[in-house]
C-alpha positions in Angstrom: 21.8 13.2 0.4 20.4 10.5 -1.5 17.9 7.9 0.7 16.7 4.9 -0.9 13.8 3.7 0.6 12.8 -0.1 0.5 9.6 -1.6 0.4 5.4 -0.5 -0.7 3.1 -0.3 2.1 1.4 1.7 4.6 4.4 1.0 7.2 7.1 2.4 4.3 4.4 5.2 3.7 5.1 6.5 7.1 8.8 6.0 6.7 8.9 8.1 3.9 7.1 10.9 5.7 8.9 10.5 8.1 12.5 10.4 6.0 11.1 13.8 4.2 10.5 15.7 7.1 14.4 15.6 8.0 16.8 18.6 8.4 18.9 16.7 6.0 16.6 17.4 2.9 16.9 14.4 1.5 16.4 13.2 -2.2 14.0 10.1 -1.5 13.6 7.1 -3.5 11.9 3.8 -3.7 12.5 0.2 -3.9 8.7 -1.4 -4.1 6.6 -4.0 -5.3 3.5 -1.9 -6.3 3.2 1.9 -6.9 2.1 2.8 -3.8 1.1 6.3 -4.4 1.6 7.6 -1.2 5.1 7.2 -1.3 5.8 7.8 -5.5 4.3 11.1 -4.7 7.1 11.8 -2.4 10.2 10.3 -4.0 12.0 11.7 -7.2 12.1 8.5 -8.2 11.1 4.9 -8.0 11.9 1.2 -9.0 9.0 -1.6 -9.2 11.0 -5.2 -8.2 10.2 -7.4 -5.6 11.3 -6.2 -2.4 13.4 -9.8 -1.7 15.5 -9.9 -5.3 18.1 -8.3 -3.1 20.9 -8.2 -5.8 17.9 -6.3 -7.8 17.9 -3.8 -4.5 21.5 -3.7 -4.4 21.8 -2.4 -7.8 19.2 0.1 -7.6 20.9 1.5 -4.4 24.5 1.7 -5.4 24.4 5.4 -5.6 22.5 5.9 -2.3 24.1 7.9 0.7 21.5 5.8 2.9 18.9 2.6 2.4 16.2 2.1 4.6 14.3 -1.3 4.9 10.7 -1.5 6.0 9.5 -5.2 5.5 11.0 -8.6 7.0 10.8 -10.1 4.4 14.4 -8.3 2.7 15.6 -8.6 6.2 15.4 -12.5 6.0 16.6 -12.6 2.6 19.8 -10.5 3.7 19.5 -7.3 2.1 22.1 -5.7 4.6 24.4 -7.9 4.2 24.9 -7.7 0.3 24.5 -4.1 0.9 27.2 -3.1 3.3 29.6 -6.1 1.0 28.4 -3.0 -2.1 29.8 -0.5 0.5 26.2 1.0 1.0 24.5 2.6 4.4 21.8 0.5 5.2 19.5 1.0 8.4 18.5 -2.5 9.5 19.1 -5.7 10.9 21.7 -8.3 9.3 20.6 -11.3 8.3 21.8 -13.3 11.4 20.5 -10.4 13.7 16.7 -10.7 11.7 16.4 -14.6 13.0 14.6 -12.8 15.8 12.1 -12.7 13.8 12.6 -14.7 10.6 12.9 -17.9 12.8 10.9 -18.2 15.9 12.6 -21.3 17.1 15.7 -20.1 17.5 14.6 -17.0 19.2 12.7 -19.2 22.2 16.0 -21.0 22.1 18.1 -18.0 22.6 15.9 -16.5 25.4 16.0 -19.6 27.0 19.8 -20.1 26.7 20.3 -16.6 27.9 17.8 -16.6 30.9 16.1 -13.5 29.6 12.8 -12.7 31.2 9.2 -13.5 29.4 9.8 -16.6 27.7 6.5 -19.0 27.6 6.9 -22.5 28.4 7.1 -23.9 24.9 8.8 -26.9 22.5 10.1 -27.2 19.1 9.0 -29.5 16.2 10.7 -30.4 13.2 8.8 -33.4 13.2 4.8 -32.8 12.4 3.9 -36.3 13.6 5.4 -35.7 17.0 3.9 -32.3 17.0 0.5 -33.7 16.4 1.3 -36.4 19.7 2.5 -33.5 21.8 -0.8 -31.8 21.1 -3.0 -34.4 21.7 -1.0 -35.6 24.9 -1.6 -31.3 26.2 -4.3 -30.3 24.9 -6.5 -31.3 28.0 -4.2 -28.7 30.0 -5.5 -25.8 27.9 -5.5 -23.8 24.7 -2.2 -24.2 22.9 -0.5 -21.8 20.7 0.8 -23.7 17.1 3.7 -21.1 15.3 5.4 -21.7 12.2 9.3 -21.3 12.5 9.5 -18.7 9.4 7.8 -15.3 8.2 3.8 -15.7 8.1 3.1 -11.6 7.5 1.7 -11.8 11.2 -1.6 -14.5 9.6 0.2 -17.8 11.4 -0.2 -17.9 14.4 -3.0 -20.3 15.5 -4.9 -20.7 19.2 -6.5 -24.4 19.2 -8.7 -25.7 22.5 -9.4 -29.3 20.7 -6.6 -32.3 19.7 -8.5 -31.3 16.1 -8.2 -28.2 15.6 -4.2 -28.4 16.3 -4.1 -31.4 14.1 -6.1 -30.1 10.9 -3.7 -26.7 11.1 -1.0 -29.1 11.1 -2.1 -30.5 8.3 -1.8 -27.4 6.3 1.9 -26.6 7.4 5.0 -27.7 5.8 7.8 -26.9 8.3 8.8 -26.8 11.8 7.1 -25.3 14.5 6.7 -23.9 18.0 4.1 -24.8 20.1 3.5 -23.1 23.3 1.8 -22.0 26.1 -1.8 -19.9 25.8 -0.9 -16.6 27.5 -3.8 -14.8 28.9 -3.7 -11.2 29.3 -3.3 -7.8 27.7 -1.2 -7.6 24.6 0.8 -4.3 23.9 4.0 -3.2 21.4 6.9 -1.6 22.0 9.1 -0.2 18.9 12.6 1.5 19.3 15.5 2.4 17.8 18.8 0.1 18.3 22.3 0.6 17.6 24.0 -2.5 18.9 24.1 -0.9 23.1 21.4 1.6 23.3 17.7 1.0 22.9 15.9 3.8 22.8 12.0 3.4 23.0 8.6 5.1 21.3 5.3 4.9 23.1 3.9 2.0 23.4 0.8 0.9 20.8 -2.0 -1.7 21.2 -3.1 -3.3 17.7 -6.2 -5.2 17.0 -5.3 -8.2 14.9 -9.0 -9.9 14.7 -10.6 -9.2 11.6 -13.9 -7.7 12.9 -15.6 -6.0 15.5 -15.7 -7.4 19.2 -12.4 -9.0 18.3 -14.0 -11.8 16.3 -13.0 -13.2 13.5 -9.2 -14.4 11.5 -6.0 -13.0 12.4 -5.2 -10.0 10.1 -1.6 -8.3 9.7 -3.5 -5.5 11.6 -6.9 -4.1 11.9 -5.8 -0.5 13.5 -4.2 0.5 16.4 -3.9 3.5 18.9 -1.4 4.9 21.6 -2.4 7.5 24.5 -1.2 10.7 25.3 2.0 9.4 27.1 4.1 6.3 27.0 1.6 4.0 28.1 -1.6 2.7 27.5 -5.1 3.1 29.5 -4.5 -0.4 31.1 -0.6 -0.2 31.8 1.4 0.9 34.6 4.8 2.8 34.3 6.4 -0.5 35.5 4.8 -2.3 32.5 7.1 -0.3 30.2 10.0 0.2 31.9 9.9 -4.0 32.4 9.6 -4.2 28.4 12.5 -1.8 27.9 14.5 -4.0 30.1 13.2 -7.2 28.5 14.4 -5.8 25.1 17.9 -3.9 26.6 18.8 -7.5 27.8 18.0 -8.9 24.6 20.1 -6.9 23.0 23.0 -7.2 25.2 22.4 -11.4 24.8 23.0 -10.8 21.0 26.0 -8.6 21.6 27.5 -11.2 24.4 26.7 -13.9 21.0 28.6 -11.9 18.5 25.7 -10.7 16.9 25.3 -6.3 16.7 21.6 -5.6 16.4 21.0 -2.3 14.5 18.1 -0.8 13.6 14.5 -1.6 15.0 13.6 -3.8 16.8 9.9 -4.6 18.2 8.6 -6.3 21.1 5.0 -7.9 21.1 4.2 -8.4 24.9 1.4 -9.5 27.1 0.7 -8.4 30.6 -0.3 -11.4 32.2 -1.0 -11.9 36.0 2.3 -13.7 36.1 4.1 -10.4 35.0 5.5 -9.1 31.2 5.6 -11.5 28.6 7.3 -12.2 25.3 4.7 -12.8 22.8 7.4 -12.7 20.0 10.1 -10.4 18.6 10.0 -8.4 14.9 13.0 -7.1 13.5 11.3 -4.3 11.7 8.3 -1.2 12.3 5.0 -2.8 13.2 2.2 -2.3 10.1 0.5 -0.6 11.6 2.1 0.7 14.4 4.3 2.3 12.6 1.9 5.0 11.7 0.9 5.7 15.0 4.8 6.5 16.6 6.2 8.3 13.6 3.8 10.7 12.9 4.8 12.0 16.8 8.4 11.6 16.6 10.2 14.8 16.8 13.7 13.4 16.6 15.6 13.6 12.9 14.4 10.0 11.0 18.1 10.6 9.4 20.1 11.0 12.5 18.8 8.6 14.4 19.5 5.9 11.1 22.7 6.8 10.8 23.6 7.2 14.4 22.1 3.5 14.9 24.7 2.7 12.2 27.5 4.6 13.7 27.1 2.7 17.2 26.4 6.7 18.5 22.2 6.1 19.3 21.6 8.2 22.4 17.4 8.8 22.9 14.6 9.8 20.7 11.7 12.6 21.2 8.2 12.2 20.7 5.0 14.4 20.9 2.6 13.4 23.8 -0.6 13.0 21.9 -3.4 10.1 21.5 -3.1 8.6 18.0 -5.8 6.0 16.5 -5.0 3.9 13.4 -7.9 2.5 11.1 -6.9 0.1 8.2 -9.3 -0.2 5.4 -9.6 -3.6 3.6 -10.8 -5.1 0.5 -13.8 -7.5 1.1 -13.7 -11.0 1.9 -10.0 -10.1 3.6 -8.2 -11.9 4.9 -8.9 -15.5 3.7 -10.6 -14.3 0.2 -10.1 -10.7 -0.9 -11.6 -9.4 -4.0 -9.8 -6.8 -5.5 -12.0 -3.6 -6.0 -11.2 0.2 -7.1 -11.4 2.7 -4.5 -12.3 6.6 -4.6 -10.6 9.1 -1.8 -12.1 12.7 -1.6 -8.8 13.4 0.1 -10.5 17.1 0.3 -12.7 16.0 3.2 -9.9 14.0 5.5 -8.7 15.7 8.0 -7.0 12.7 9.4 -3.4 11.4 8.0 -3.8 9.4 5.1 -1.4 6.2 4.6 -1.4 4.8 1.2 -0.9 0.5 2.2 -1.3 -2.7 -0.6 -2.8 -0.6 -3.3 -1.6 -0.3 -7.1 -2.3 2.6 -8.5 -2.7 2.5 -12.8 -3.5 5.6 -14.6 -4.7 7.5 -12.1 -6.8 5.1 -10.7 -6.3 3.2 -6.9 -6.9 -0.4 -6.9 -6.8 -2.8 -3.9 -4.3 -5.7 -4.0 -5.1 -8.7 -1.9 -4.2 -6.9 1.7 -4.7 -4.0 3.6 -5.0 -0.9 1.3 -5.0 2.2 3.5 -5.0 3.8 6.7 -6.4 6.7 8.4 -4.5 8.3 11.8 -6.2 11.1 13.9 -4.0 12.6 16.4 -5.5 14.7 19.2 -5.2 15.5 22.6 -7.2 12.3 23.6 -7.9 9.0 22.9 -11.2 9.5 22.2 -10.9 12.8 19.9 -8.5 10.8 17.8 -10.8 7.8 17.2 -13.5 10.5 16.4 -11.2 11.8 13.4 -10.2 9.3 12.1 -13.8 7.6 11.9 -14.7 10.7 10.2 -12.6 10.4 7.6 -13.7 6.7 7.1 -16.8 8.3 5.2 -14.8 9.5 2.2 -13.2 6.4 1.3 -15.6 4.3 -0.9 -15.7 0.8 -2.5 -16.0 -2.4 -1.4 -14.0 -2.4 1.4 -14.6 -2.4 5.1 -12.8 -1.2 8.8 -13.0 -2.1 12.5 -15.1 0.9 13.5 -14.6 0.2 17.2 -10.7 0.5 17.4 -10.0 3.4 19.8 -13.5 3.7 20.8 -14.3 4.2 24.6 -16.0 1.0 24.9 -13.3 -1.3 23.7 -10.9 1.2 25.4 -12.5 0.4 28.7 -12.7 -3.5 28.5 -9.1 -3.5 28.3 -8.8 -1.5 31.4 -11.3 -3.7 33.4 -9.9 -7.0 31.9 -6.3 -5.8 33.0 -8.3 -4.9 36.7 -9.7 -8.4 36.5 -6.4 -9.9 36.2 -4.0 -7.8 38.9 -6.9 -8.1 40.9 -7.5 -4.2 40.8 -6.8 -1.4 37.8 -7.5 2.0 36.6 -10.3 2.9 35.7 -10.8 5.4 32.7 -12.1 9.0 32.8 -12.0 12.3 30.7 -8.8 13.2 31.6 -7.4 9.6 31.3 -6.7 6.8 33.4 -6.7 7.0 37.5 
């Protein structure tokens, strides 16, 4: 069968492994904005547009048995739609179903109209000037949260503790937005296959969005990430996921009860609070990059479970009980000023997986874009061991570029664990065999 797959970074990198691996033995191709060579390399053939000329898309996919969509961005822009009207497969939300994430207005409005668990107190602005009175009038309360309505690649959302912090980020905005409460807890991500009914989860994955070590720093798309040899994380409890599967089945039914099938993936960004699990906001899409943490693990047929998610047929998915840890390499000066650099790889010397991200590669060369450019996953049996891998293979990537070198590491590991035992008012504590 013929799979087309849509979009360029490390996310759709780990797609396409994952699309190649299947019984199906599928002829791959691409849909992308650069040449990300991870992905060329495993396609017959490929098509540079940008990812959101849909009708572009469209054309290129008319002979496809199945499209797969990585980004939002398509989502937004209705790629299934105009698909499904060219009679083509496509694996992925409809426009209408992608508002989850493409406008976050109207999901606080639907979780509030539909009583479903985890909604922040919050209120909606189309109106800046009010916005900037509401904040002002709050602000002495507590840390606010300030959220555009539209797509932001996961850089918009701002915390402000001042009225002038909120009102010079205000300043720089254009549209509507969202301003709510300042959660305090542990934030986590839960990604699963959908098919309208069933939602059918993978382990759950904590990424680091702070540009630099300690958590300091901007807000990045993703500095690295990391799972544990089960389901749940160091600093979770078996409830803690079972409550976010529920969160998400209920959402999922809501859309259903509002005419509204939701197939494909969706993800849930929560935070465990003392107050219990709560919605930090919906994607309609893989997390970049906790994509490449679940897929390498997942056992279950990439193919099937599309098309099955299509049919309305979805029953479960498998996935190998390992640790994974995810580093992302960046150019310097990202996020707010990037400078474009050529990197070297001595792929030779990794033993870790190697995810090809926002690179472009020209005659044989690899050059950074202005956003993530690769990543690096060790898998192992803990925690730990994975970290350790994949910081070894950090050494044979060089340029001017830079990672988090504490993602996954014990230390950071543990503060999660005891800030979690701070806020239940006890916890786990973490030991060579795992958490206790």
């Amino acid at each position: 069968m013929k799979v087309l797959l849509v979009g360029s970074g490390g996310r759709e990198h780990a797609m396409a492994m994952a699309i190649t691996r299947s019984a199906e033995e599928p002829t791959l191709y691409a849909a992308m904005r650069y040449k990300n060579p991870g992905i060329a390399r495993l396609c017959d053939d490929y098509h540079l547009v940008n990812e959101t000329d849909v009708e572009k898309v469209a054309s290129f996919a008319r002979s496809a048995d199945l499209v797969v969509i990585g980004p939002e961005a398509p989502l937004a822009a209705g790629i299934v739609d105009v698909l499904n009207d060219h009679g083509v497969r496509a694996f992925g939300p409809t426009q209408q179903a992608a508002l989850i994430e493409s406008n976050k207005g109207w999901t606080r409005t639907f979780m509030s109209q539909h009583g479903i668990k985890g909604c922040p107190k919050y209120a909606l602005f189309d109106d800046l000037s009010e916005a900037d009175r509401f904040i002002k009038e709050n602000i002495d309360d507590g840390k606010l949260v300030i959220k555009p309505f539209g797509l932001t690649g996961g850089k918009g959302v701002v915390i402000v503790s001042s009225y002038s912090e909120g009102r010079d980020y205000l300043k720089k905005l254009n549209g509507p937005v969202v301003i709510e409460e300042c959660l305090s807890g542990e934030e986590f991500t839960l990604q699963a296959f959908v098919d309208g009914n069933v939602v059918a989860p993978a382990p759950a994955v904590q990424d680091h969005k702070r540009a630099f070590e300690g958590d300091l720093g901007p807000n990045t798309g993703g500095m690295g990430s990391y799972t544990d040899k089960s389901y749940v994380l160091p600093f979770m409890e078996e409830a803690d996921y079972s409550a976010a599967v529920a969160i998400m089945q209920d959402t999922v039914d809501a859309l259903k009860s509002s005419g509204v099938e939701y197939k494909g993936i969706l993800y849930g960004q929560f935070m465990l609070t003392k107050a219990g699990i709560m919605v930090v906001e919906y994607n309609c899409r893989f997390g970049d990059p906790e994509a490449m943490n679940v897929l390498p693990l997942l056992r279950s047929d990439f193919i099937e479970l599309a098309e099955s998610a299509i049919d309305g047929t979805l029953k479960s998915t498998e996935y190998e009980l390992s640790a994974t840890v995810c580093k992302y390499v960046v150019p310097a000066g990202y996020p707010a000023n990037p400078k474009p650099t050529e990197i070297t790889i001595n792929k030779d010397e990794i033993d870790a997986t190697l995810f090809y991200a926002s690179v472009d590669e020209r005659d044989g060369a690899i050059f950074t874009t202005s956003s993530r450019a690769l990543a690096v996953l060790g898998v192992a049996e803990t925690i730990d061991h994975a970290e350790q891998q994949a910081e070894r293979a950090l050494q044979f990537i060089k340029g001017d570029v830079f990672a988090r070198h504490d993602i996954g590491k014990s230390e950071l590991v543990q503060s999660r664990i005891e800030h979690m035992k701070r806020i239940r008012g006890g916890g786990y504590e973490l030991t060579p065999e795992g958490p206790t």
